[in-house]
C-alpha positions in Angstrom: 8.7 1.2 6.6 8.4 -1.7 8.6 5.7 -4.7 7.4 5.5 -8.3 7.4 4.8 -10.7 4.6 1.5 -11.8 3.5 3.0 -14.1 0.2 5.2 -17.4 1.3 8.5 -18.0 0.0 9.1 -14.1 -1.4 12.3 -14.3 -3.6 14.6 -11.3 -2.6 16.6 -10.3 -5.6 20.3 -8.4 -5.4 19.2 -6.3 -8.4 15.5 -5.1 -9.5 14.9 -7.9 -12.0 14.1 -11.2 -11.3 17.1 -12.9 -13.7 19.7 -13.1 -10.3 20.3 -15.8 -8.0 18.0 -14.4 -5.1 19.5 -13.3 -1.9 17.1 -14.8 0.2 13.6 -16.6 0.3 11.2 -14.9 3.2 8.5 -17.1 4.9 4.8 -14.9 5.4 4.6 -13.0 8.3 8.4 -12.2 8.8 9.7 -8.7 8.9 11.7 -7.0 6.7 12.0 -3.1 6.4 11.1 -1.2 3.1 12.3 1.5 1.0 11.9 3.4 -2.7 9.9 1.7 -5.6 11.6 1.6 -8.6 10.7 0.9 -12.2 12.9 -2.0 -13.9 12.1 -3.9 -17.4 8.8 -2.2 -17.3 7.7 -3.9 -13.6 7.5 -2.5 -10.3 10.6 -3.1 -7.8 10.8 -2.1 -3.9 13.6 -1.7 -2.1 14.1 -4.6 1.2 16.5 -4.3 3.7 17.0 -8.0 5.5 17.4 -8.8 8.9 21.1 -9.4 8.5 21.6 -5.5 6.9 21.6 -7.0 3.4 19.7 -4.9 0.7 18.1 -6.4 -2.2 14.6 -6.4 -3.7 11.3 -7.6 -3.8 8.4 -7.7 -6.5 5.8 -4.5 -6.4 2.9 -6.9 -5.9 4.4 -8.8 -3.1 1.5 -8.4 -1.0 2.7 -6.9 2.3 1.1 -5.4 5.5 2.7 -2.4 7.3 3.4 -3.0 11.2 1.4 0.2 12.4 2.1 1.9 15.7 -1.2 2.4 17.8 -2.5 3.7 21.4 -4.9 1.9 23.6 -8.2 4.3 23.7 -9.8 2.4 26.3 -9.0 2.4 30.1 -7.1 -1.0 30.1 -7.2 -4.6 28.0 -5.1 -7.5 28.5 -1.9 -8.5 26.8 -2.8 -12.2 26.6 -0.6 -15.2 25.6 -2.3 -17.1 23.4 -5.9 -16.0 21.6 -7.9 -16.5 24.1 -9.6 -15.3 27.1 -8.0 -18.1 29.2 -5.0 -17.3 27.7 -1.9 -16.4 30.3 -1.7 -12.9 30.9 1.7 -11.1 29.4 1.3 -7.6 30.4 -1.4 -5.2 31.3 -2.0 -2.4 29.1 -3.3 1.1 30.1 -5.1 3.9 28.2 -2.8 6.2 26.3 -0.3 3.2 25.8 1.2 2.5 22.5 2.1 -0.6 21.0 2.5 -2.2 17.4 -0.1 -4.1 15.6 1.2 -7.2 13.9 -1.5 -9.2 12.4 -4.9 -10.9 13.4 -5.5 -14.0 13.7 -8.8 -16.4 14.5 -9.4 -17.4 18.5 -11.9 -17.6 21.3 -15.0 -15.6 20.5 -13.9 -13.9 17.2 -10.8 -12.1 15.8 -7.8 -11.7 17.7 -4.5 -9.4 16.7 -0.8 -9.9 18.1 1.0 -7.2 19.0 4.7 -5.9 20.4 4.6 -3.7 23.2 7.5 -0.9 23.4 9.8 -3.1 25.2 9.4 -5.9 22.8 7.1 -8.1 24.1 4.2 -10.2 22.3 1.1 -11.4 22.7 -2.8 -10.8 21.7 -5.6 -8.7 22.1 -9.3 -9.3 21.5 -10.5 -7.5 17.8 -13.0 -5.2 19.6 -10.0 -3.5 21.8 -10.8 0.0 21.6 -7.5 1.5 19.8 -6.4 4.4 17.5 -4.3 4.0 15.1 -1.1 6.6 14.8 -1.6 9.2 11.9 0.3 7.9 8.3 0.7 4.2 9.5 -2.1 2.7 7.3 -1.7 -0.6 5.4 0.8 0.0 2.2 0.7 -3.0 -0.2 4.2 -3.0 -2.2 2.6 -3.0 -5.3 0.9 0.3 -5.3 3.3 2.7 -7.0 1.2 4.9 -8.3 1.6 3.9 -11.9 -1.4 3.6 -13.0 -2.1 7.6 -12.1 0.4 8.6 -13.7 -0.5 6.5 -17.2 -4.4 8.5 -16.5 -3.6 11.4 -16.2 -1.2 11.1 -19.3 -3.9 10.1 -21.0 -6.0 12.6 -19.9 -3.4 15.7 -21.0 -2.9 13.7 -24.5 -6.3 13.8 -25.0 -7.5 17.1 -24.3 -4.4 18.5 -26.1 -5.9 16.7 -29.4 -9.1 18.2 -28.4 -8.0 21.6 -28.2 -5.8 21.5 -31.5 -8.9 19.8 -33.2 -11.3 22.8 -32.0 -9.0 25.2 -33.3 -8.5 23.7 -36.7 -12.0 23.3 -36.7 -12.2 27.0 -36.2 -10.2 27.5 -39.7 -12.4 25.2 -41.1 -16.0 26.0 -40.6 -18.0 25.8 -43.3 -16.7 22.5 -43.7 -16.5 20.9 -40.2 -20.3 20.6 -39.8 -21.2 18.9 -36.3 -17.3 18.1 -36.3 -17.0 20.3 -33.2 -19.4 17.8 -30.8 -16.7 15.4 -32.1 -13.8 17.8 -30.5 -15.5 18.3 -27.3 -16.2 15.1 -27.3 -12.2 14.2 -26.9 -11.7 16.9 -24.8 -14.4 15.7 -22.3 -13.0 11.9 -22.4 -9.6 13.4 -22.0 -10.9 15.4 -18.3 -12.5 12.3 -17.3 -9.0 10.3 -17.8 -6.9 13.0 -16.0 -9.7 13.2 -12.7 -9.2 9.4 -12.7 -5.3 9.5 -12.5 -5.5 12.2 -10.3 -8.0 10.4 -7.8 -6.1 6.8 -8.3 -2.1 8.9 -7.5 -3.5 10.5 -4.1 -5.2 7.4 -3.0 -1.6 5.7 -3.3 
């Protein structure tokens, strides 16, 4: 996955800990390409390939933005040179045309976003460009792993498990157990609740 930097001076790491000389030091907005997330001293690690082919890695919650491949919607805009409407035209773009969207940035009359055509070239185009984004290229900040699913629905299982053994002994133990059983559901209710959550939080990753 390809993204630019959001964070300044991002520390890039041979190893996924943050003990090691760092490879490198990225500036925000320069490009690097991602890969896995992995789990080291109980902290979130993603895998970043430099420009130069080196590999090393990069904090989960690096704050990132993915560079997203989009088509034009509307008949034609303007590739312009600077963030303006009296900016220098670059190119001309056509409906049906795909580009890359880099990041937006504040000019004449509003927001403004610079993008790479196929062939490489850069420039801007006016926020209110009609454009449709390609399917599966959505922002993707590093530090979503999905962990905190994963630690819900844990929960959830543990807890409805306790529920259910709790019901049962409560079965053996009836007489005795009184309005214990509101208790039991009780667990088991808090323990759905806890495993919807984690599953709602892992597919919004």
């Amino acid at each position: 996955m390809r993204v630019y930097l959001l964070d300044d001076q991002v520390p890039v790491f041979p190893k996924p800990d943050g003990t090691s000389i760092p490879l490198a030091r990225l500036s925000a907005h320069e490009e690097i390409d991602l890969g896995h997330t992995v789990k080291s001293g109980g902290a979130d690690w993603v895998e970043a390939v430099l420009g130069d082919g080196r590999h090393g890695y990069i904090a989960g919650p690096t704050k990132i933005h993915e560079i997203k491949l989009t088509t034009l919607k509307q008949d034609e805009a303007d590739m312009l040179e600077q963030p303006s409407f009296h900016g220098a035209r670059k190119a001309r773009l056509t409906k049906g045309q795909k580009f890359y969207l880099l990041h937006s940035v504040p000019g004449e009359g509003g927001t403004w976003v610079r993008i790479r055509d196929l062939q490489g070239r850069e420039g801007f185009i006016h926020g209110d460009t009609s454009i449709v984004k390609e399917e599966g290229s959505a922002p993707t900040p590093a530090k979503k792993s999905g962990g905190a699913g994963r630690t819900d629905i844990r929960n959830g299982l543990v807890a409805i498990a306790l529920g259910l053994i709790a019901t049962l002994g409560g079965r053996a133990l009836a007489p005795q157990l009184g309005g214990g059983y509101y208790v039991t559901w009780g667990i088991i209710v808090v323990g759905v609740y806890w495993l919807l959550r984690g599953i709602g939080r892992a597919l919004r990753r």
